[in-house]
N, C-alpha and C positions, 0 to 999 in steps of 0.2 A: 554554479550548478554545472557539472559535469553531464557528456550525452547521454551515459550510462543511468545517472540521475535522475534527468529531465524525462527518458524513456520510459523508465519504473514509476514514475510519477502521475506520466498519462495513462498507462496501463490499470492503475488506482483509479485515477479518475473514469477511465472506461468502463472499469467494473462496478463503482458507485452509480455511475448513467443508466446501469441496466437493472437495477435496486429503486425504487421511489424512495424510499425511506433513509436515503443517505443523500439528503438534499448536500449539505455541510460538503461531502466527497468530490461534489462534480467541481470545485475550484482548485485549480489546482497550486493554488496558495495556502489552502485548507488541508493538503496532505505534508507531512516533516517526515524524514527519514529517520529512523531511532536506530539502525544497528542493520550487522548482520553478521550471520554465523558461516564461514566458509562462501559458498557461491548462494545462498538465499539474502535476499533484503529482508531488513522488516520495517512498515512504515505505516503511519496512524492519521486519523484524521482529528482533525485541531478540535474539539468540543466532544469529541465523541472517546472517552478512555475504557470503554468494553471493548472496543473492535477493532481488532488489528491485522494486516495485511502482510501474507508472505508473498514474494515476488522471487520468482526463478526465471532466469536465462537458459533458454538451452541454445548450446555452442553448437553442435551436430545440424539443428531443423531450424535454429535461428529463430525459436519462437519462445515469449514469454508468457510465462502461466501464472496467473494471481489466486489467491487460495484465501477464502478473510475469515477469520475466527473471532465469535462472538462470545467473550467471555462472561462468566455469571458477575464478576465484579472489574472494579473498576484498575486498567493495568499502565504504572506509570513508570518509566522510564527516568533515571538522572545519568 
């Protein structure tokens, strides 16, 4: 696990913490990286395949922004 990794990972888990309903999200063994397009992650939580998480670095403010979308079915990655 890279720092880069481990950092987007927590920022998942911090915004599942602030969710009650994403019990599953606060471990952060429970979140997997699936991809990413250019400078966005995208990363999922392990039981839960509706809802998936954008994760952005900004380079300039050093600050990372999580964005979660709730899909009407179910989105799986190979």
């Amino acid at each position: 696990m890279t720092y880069k990794d481990s950092l987007f990972r927590m920022a998942v888990v911090g915004y599942c913490n602030s969710l009650p309903n994403i019990e599953k999200g606060t471990i952060p063994t429970n979140v997997s990286f699936k991809g990413n397009v250019g400078d966005k992650y995208i990363y999922q939580v392990k039981g839960i395949d509706s809802l998936i998480f954008e994760v952005l670095y900004l380079k300039d403010t050093k600050q990372v922004l999580v964005k979660a979308y709730d899909c009407s079915m179910s989105v799986v990655f190979e």
